[in-house]
Backbone bond lengths (Angstrom), bond angles and torsions (degrees), N, CA, C in turn:
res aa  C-N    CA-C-N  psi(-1)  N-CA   C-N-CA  omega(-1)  CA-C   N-CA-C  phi
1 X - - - 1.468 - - 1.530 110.21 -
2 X 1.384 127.47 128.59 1.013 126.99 148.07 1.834 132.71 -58.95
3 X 1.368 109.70 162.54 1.190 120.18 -155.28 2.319 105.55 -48.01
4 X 1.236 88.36 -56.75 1.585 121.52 171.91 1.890 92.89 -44.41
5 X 1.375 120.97 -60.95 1.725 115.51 -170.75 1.643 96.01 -53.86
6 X 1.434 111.96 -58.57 1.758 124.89 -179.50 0.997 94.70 -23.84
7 X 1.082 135.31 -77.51 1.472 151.33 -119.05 1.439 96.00 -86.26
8 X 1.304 115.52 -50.32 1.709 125.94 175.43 1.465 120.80 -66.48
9 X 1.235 111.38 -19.01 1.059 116.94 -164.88 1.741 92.38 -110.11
10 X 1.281 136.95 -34.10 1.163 135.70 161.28 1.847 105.84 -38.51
11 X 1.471 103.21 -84.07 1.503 121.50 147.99 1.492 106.95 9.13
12 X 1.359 113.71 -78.69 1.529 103.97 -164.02 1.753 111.26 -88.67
13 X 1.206 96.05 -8.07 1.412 97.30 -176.11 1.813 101.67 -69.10
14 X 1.377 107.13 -51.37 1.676 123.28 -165.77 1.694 99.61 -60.95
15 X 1.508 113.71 -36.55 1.279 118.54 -172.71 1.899 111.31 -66.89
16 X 1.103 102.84 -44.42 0.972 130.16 -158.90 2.039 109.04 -87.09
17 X 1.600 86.34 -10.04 1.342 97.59 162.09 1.650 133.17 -112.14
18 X 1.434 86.71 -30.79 1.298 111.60 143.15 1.872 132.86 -34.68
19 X 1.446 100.89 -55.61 1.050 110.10 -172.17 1.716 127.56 -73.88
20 X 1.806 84.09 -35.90 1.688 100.59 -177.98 1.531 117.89 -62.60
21 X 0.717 154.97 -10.77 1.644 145.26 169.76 1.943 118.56 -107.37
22 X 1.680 85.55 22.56 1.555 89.60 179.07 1.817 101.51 -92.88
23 X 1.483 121.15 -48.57 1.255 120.50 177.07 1.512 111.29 -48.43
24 X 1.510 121.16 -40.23 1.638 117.73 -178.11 1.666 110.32 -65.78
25 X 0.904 95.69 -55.18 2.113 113.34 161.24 1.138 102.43 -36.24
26 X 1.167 121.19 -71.03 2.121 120.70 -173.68 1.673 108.77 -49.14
27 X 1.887 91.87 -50.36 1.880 91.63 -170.16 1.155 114.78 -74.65
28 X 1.434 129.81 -1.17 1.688 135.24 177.95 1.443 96.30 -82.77
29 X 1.597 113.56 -69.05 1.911 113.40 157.16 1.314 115.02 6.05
30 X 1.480 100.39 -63.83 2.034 92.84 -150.16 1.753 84.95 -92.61
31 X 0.888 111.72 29.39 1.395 96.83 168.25 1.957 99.84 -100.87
32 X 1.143 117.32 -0.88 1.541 122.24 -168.91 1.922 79.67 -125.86
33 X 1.013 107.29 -83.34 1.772 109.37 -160.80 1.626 120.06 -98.67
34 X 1.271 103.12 163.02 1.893 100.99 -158.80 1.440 100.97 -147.45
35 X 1.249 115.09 37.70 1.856 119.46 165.91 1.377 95.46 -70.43
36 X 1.312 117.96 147.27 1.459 127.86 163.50 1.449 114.80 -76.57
37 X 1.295 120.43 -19.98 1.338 106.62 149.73 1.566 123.02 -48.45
38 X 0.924 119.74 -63.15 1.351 163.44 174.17 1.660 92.66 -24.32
39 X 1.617 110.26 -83.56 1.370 115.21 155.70 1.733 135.43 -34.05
40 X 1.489 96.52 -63.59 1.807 102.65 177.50 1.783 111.92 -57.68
41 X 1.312 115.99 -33.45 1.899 127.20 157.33 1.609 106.69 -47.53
42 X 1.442 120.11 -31.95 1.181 109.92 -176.01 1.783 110.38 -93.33
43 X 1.202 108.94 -47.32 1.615 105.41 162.03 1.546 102.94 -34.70
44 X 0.714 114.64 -90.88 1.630 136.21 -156.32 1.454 113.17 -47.88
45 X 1.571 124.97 -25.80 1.046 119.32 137.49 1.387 161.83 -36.32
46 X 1.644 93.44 -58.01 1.100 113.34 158.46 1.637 119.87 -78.34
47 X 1.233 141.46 -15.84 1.129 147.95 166.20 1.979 111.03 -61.55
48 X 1.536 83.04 -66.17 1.500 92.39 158.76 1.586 135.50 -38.21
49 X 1.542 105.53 -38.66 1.606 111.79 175.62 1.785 117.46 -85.40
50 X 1.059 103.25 -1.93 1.598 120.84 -179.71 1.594 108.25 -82.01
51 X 1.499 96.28 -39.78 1.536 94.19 167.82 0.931 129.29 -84.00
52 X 1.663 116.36 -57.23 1.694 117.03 166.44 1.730 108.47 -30.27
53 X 1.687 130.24 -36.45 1.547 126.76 175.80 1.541 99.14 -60.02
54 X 0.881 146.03 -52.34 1.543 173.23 -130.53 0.864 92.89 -68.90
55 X 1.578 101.47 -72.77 1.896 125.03 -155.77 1.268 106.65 -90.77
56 X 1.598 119.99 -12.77 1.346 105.57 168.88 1.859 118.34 -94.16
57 X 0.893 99.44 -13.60 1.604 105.77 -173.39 2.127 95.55 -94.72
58 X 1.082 135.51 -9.68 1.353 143.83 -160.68 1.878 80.48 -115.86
59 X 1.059 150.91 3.30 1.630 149.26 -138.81 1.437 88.41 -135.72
60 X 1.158 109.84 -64.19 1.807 126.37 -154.26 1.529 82.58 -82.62
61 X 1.411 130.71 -69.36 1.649 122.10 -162.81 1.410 96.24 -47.63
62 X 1.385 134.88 -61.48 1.447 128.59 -147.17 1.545 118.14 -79.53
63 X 1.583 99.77 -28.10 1.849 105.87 160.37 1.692 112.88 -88.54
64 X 1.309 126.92 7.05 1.277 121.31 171.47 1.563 106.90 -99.04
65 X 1.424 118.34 -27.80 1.684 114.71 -162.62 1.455 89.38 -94.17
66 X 1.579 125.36 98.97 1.080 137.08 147.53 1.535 125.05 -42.39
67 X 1.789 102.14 -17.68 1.581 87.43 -170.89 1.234 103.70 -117.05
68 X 1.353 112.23 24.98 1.502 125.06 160.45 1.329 132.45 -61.27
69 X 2.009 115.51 128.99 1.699 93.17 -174.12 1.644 101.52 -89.03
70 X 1.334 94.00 164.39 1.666 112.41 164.69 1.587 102.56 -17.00
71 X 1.293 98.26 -67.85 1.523 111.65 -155.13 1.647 98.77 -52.61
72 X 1.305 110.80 -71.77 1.149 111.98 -168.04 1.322 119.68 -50.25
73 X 1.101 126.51 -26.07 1.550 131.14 166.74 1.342 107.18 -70.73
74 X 0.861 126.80 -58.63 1.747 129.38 169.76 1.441 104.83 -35.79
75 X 1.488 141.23 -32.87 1.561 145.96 -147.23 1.608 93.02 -106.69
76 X 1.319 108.01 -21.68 1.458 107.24 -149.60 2.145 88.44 -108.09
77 X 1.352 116.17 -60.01 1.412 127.40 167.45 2.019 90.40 -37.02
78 X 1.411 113.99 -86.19 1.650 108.77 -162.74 2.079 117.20 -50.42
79 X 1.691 100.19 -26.56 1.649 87.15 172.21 1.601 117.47 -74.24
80 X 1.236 115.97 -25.98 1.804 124.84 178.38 1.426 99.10 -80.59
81 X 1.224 136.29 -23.22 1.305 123.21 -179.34 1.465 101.03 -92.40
82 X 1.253 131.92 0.55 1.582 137.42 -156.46 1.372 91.62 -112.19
83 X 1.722 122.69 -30.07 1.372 130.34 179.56 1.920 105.89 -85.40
84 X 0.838 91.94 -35.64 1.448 85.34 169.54 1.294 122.35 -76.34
85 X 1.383 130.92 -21.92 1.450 129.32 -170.62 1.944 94.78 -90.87
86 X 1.260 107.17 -40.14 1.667 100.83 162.98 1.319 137.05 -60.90
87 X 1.398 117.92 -25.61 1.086 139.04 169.10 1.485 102.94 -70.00
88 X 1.393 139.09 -57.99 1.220 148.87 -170.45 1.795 103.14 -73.43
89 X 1.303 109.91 -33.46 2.071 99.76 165.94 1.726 97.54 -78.17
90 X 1.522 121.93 -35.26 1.515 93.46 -157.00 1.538 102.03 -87.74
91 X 1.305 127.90 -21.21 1.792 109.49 149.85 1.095 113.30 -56.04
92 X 1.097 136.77 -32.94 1.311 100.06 -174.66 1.426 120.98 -94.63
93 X 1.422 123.65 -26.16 2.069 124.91 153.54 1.378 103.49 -41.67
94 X 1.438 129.85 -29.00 1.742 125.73 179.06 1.326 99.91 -65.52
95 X 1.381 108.54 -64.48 1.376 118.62 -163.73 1.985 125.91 -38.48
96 X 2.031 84.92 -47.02 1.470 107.17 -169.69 1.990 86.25 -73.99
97 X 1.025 142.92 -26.06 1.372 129.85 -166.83 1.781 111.91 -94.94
98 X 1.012 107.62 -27.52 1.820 133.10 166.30 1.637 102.75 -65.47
99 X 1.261 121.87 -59.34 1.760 112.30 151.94 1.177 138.94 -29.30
100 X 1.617 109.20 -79.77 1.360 102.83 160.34 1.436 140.47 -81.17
101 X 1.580 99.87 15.90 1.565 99.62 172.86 1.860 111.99 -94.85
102 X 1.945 95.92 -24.46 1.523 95.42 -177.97 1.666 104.44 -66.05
103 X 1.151 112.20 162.01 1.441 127.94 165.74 1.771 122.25 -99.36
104 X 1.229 90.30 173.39 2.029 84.75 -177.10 1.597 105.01 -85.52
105 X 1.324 98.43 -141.71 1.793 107.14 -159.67 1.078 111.17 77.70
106 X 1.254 118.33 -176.99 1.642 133.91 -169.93 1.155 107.45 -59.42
107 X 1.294 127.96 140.66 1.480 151.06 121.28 1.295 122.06 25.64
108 X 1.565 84.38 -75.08 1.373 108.59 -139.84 1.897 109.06 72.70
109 X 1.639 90.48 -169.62 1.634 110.85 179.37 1.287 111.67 -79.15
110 X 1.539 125.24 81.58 1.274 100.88 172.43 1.914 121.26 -107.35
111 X 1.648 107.48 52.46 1.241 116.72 158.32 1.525 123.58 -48.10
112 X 1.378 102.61 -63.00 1.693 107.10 173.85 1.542 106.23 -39.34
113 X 1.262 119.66 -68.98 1.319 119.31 -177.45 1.862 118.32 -41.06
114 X 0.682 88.55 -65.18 1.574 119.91 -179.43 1.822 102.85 -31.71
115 X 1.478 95.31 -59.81 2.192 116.52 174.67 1.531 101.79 -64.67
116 X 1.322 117.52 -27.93 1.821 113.92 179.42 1.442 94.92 -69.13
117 X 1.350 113.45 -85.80 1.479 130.45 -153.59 2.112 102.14 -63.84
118 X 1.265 124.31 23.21 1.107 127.85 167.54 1.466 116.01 -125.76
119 X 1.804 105.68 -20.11 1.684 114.15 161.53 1.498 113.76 -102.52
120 X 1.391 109.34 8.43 1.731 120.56 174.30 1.675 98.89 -99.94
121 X 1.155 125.55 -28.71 1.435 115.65 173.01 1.150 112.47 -77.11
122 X 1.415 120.43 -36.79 1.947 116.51 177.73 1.367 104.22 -78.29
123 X 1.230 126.99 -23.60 1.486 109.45 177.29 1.602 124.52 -83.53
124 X 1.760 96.37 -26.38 1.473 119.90 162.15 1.241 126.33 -44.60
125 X 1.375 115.64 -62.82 1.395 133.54 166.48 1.491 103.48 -55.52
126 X 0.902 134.63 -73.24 1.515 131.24 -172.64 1.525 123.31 -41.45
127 X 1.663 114.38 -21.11 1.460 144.37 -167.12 1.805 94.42 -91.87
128 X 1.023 117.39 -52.69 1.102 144.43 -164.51 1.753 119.49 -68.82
129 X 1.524 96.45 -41.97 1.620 111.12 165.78 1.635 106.92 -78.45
130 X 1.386 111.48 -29.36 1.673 114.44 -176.45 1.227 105.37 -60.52
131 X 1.250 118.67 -83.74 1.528 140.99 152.04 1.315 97.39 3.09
132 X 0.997 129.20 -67.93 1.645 139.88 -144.46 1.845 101.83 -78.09
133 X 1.428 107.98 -42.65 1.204 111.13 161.66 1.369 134.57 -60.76
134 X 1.593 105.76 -53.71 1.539 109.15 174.25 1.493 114.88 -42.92
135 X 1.796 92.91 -54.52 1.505 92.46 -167.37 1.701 120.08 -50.50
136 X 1.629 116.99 -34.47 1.248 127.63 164.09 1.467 127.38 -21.16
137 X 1.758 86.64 -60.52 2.011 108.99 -179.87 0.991 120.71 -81.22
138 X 1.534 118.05 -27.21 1.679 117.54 166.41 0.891 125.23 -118.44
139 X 1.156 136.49 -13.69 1.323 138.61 153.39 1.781 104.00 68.54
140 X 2.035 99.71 40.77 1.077 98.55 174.27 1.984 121.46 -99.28
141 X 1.438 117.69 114.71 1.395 103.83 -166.28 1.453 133.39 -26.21
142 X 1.542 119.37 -53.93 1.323 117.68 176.66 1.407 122.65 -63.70
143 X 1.597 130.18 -14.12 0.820 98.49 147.50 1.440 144.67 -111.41
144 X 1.760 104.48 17.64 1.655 141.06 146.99 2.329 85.58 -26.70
145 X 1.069 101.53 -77.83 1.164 113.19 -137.30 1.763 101.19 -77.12
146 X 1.198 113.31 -26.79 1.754 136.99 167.29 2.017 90.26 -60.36
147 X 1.087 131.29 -57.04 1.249 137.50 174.71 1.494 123.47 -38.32
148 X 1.626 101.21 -35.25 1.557 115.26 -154.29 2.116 88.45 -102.84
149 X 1.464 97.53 -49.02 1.501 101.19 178.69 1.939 102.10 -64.90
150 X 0.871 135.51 -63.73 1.537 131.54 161.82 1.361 101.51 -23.94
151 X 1.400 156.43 -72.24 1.234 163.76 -130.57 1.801 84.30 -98.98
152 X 0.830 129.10 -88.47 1.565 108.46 172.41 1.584 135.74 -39.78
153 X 1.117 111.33 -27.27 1.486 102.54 153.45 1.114 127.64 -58.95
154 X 1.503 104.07 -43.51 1.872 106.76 -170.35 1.518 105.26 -68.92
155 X 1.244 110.20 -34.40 2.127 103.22 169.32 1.291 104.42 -77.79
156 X 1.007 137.76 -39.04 1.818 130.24 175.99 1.487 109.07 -37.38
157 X 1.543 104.72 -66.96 1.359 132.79 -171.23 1.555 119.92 -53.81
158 X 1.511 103.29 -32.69 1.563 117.17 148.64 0.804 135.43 -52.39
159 X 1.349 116.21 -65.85 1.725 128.99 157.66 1.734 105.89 -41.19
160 X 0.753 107.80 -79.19 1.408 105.97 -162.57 1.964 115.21 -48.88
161 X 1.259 105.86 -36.23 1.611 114.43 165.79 1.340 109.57 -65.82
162 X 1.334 125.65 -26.15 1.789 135.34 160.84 1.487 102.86 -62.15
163 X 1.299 123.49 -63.61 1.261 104.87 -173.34 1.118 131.55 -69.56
164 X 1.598 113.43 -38.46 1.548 117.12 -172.34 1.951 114.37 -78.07
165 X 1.624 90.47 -6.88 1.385 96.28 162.56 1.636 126.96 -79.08
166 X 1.982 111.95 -18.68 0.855 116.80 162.98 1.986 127.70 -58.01
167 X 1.542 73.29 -45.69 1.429 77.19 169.15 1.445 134.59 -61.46
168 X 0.894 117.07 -46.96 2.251 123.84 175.25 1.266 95.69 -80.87
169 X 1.330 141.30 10.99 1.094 143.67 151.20 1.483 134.81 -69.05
170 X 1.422 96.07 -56.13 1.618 139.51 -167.86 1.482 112.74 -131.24
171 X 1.361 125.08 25.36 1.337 122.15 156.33 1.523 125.84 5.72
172 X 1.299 117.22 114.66 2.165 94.67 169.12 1.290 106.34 69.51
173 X 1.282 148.39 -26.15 1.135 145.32 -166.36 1.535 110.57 -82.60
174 X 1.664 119.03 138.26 0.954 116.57 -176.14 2.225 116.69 -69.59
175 X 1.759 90.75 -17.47 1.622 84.29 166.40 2.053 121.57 -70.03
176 X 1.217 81.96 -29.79 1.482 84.66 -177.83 1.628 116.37 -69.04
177 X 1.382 124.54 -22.98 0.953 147.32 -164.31 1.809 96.30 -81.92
178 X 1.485 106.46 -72.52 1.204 114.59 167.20 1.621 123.17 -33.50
179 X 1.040 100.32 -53.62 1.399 98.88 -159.99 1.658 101.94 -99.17
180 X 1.509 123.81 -8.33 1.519 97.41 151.46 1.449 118.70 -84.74
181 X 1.444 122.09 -17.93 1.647 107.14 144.11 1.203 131.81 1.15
182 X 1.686 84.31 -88.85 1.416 120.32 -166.76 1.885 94.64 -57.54
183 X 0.821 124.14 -54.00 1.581 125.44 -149.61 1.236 97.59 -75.11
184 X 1.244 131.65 -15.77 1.819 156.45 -173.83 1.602 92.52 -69.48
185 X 1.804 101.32 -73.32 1.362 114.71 -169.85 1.690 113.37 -56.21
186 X 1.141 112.45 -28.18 1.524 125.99 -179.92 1.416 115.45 -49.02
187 X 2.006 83.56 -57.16 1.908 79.99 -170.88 1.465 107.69 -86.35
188 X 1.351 119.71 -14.05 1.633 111.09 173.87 2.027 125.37 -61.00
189 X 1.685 89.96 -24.20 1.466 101.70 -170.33 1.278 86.33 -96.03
190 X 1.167 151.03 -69.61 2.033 148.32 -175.39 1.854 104.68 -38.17
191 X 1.470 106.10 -36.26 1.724 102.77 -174.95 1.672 102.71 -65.50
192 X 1.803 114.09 -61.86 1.234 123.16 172.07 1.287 109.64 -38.67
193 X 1.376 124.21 -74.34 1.279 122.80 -154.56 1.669 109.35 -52.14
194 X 1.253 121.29 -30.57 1.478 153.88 -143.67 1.944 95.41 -93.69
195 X 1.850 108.85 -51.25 1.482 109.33 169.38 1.244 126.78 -76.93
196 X 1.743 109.73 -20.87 1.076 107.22 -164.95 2.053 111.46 -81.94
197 X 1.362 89.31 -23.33 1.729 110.45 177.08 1.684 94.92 -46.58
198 X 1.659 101.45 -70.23 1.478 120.11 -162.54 1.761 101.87 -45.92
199 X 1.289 108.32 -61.03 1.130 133.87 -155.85 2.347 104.26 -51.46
200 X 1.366 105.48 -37.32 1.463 127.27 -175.62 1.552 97.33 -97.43
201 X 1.135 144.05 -55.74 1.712 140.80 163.95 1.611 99.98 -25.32
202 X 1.514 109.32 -55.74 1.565 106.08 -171.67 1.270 124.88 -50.95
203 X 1.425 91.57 -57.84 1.546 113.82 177.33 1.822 114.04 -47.14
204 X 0.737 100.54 -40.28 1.492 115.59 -169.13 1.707 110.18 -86.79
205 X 1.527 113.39 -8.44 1.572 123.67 -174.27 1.216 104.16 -76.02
């Protein structure tokens, strides 16, 4: 590997380590709080970390097999990026059905939640500018597409720190109620819209 693969492959490793102890964090959460935000953050997490495994183990094989052709690396880069853009619609069809299937009433505590998805946007964003660079210098697809999923987290992760802030805000209140809805429906339609982009780019590569 050259210096530039290192670097990417550092990249997904840190991300990808990064990421793993956020789904256990969420599912300890709903053991205190039960916003469907709250919940659909936990789908989507863990959906999310299935790929980052994906794209990092599909990263290391395709810059390690030197005696790989073009092509086949190209077949192998567009099906893991094809798994990630599916992965990124089917959190979010979970998400939109986890909404309107939860019901109202209390909360619960959703502080824990609330401290994730506000240190998941600064780490998001920061993932997201990396990404954004590599992809610049190498102009290697998977992590083209690690760039685009990073860049949707960091607006997800917004939204969702918007809503669940509504909530410990506005307790019981029918705004709080509303608008973690709404902030529910947000990130389910930005994830889709977000896989379905990835998902047709491929096809078309």
């Amino acid at each position: 590997m050259n210096n530039d693969n290192k670097s990417g492959l550092r990249t997904l490793l840190m991300s990808m380590l990064v990421s793993l102890p956020a789904p256990l964090l969420l599912g300890f959460g709903l053991r205190f709080g039960h916003s469907s935000t709250q919940i659909s953050d936990f789908v989507r997490r863990t959906s999310e970390l299935t790929a980052i495994i994906v794209a990092f183990i599909l990263y290391v094989y395709t810059n390690r097999r030197q005696d790989m052709d073009g092509e086949r690396k190209r077949q192998l880069e567009r099906r893991g990026n094809i798994f990630t853009g599916v992965i990124m619609c089917v959190s979010g069809v979970s998400m939109i059905l986890v909404t309107f299937l939860a019901g109202g009433g209390d909360k619960g505590n959703v502080i824990p939640a609330f401290a994730l998805a506000l240190l998941g946007a600064a780490a998001n964003i920061f993932f997201w500018r990396r990404y954004t660079g590599l992809f610049k210098k190498q102009g290697n697809a998977i992590i083209g597409v690690q760039a685009r999923l990073y860049g949707a987290k960091s607006v997800v992760d917004l939204c969702v720190t918007s809503a669940l802030a509504s909530v410990l805000l506005f307790p019981g209140t029918g705004f709080s109620h509303w608008f973690d809805v709404i902030g529910s429906l947000l990130v389910s339609l930005y994830m889709i819209r977000s896989g379905l982009k990835t998902i047709a780019e491929q096809k078309k590569a």
